[in-house]
Structure formats: structure tokens, C-alpha cells
C-alpha positions in Angstrom: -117.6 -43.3 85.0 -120.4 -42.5 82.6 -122.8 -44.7 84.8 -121.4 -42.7 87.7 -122.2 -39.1 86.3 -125.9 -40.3 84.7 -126.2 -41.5 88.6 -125.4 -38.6 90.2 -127.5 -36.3 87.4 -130.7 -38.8 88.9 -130.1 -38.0 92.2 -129.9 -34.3 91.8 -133.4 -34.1 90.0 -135.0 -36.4 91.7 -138.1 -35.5 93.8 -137.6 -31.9 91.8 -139.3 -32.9 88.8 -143.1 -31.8 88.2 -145.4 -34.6 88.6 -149.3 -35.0 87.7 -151.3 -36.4 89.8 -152.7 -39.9 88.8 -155.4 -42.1 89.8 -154.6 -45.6 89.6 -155.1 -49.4 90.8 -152.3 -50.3 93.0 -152.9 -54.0 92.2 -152.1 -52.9 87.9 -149.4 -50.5 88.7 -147.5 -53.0 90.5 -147.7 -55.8 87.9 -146.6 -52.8 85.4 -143.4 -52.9 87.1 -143.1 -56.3 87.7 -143.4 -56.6 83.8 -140.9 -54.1 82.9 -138.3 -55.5 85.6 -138.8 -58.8 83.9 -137.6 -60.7 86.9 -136.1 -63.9 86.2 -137.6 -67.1 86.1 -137.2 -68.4 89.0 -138.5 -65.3 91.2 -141.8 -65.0 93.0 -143.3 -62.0 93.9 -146.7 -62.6 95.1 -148.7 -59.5 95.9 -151.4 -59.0 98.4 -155.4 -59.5 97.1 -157.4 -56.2 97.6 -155.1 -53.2 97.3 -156.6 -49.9 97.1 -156.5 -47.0 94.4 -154.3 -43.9 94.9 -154.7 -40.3 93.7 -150.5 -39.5 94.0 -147.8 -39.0 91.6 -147.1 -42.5 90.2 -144.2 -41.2 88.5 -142.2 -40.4 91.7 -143.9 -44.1 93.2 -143.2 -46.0 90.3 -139.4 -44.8 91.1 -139.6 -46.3 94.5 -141.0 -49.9 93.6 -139.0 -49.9 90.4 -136.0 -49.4 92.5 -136.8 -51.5 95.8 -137.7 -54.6 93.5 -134.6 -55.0 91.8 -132.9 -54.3 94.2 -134.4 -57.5 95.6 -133.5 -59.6 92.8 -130.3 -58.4 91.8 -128.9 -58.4 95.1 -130.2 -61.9 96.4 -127.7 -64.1 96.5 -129.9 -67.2 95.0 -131.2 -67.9 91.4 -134.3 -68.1 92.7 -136.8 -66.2 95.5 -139.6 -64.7 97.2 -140.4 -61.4 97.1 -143.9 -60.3 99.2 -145.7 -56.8 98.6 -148.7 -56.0 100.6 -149.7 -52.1 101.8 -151.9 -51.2 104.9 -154.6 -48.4 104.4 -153.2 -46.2 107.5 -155.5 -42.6 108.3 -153.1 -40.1 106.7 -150.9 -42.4 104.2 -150.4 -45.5 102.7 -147.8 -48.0 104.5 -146.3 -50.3 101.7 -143.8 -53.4 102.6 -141.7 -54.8 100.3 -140.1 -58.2 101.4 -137.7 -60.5 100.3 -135.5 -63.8 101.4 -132.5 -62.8 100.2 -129.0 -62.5 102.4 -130.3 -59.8 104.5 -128.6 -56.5 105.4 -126.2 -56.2 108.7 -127.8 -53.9 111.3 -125.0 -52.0 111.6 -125.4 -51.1 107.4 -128.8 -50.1 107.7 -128.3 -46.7 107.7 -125.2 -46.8 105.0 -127.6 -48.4 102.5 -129.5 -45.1 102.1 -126.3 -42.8 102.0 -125.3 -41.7 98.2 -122.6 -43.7 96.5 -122.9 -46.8 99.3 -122.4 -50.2 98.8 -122.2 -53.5 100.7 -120.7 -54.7 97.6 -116.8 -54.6 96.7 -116.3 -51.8 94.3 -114.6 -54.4 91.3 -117.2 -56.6 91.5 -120.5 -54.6 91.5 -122.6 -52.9 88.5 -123.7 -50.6 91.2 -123.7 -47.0 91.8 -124.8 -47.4 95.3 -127.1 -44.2 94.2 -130.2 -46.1 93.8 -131.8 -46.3 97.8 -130.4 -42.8 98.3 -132.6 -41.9 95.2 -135.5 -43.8 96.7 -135.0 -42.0 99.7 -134.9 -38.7 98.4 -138.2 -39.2 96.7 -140.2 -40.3 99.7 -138.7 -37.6 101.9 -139.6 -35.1 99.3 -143.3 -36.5 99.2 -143.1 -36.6 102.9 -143.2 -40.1 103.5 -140.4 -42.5 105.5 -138.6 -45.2 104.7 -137.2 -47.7 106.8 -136.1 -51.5 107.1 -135.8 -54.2 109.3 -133.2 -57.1 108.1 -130.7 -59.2 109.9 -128.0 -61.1 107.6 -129.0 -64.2 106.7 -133.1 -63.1 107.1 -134.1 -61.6 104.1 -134.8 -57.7 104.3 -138.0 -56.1 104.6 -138.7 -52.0 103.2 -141.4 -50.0 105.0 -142.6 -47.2 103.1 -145.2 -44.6 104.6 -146.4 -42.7 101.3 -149.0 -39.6 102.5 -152.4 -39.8 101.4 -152.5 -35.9 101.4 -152.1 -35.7 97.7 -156.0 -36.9 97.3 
């Protein structure tokens, strides 16, 4: 219940919070979050040569790869996988795609994966809130960016993230 409320508490400030703007090495700030997620051992996440720098809040997009990440690992339904990030330099934002090998996501959930409190998981046996891609969500919609995926079960799920370039 406690993990529940602290949830819910995340969701209602998120995107509300004050933010600095931060320039940064996309390359660095990734690796930063790689780091901290410690993925296990037997995880790859390769990431794309040649990245560019942002000027944006990196508070808000640290958030949305923190999340998308492990949501990669912890949700695969192997000990071990691939997990790709690469970003194309678009005229008014940043497009970044996150994707992984894991068990995929039903069409017909797509949707439901970005609604607050949903799961694809039975209730007993999950340590999630189902809070976390609504959260994500939030945040890019506040920044004026999109999120979407493509996925099929059994094909690994891929994120597409447009993140606006206005903030330079």
C-alpha cells in the first residue's frame, strides 16, 4: 500500500516540478543511467556512436530513460538481453528509440500500458505499480513530446520518444 501511495504522490508531481535547463552529452547521460540501473550481468545495452548534446531539462529526461530501461530488463522474460538506444536529430526535436527482445507487448495492450495503475502482470505476482509508463508519459506530454510503441508478443518492444528541441 505504501508503494502504492509513494506511486501515486510521483505521478501527481510529475512534469510539475521546476526544472533547470542543462547542457549535456547524450552519449554520458545515458551511461549515467545505465550505471545507476546496474542492469544485470547478462544484459546488453549497446548505444548508438555519435549522439548529439541537448540543452533540455535532464531531470524530467533522465525520468524517461531511467524508467523505459528497466522496464526493459525487469519485464523480459530471459536472464539475459539486448537492449538498443539510438536517437535521430529531427528539425524541431529529438526522436529517441529504446529497444529491446523481450516478450513483447499484445497490440491490443498498447494503449493500457500507458494508463495509471496498468499492468500486464497478475496483481500477486508483480512488484509493480503499473504507475511507471503513465509517469513517463505524463512527462513527455508535459514537455510536449510523444510517446509511442510498436511491439507484437513474442518480438521484443520498441519506445519512440519525440522530445522538442524548443528548449535550446
Amino acid at each position: 500500500m505504501e508503494l502504492m501511495i509513494d506511486s501515486l504522490l510521483l505521478y501527481a508531481r510529475a512534469g510539475r516540478q521546476e526544472a533547470q535547463l542543462e547542457t549535456f552529452h547524450l552519449a554520458e547521460f545515458l551511461s549515467e543511467i545505465i550505471d545507476s540501473i546496474a542492469p544485470p550481468e547478462g544484459f546488453k545495452i549497446d548505444i548508438q556512436p555519435l549522439l548529439p548534446t541537448l540543452t533540455t531539462k535532464r531531470v524530467f529526461l533522465s525520468q524517461v530513460f531511467a524508467n523505459l530501461i528497466s522496464n526493459a530488463i525487469k519485464h523480459h522474460n530471459s536472464v539475459t538481453g539486448n537492449i538498443q538506444i539510438s536517437a535521430i536529430d529531427r528539425p524541431t526535436y529529438h526522436e529517441f528509440i529504446i529497444k529491446d527482445d523481450g516478450p513483447g507487448i499484445a497490440p491490443e495492450n498498447h494503449a493500457k500500458v500507458f494508463e495509471i495503475f496498468a499492468t500486464l502482470k497478475v496483481k500477486d505476482n508483480s512488484d509493480s505499480t503499473g504507475i511507471g509508463l503513465a509517469i513517463v508519459k505524463k512527462i513527455i506530454e508535459t514537455e510536449q513530446g510523444t510517446i509511442r510503441l510498436e511491439s507484437s508478443l513474442g518480438e521484443g518492444t520498441t519506445f519512440y520518444v519525440t522530445w522538442p528541441k524548443s528548449h535550446q
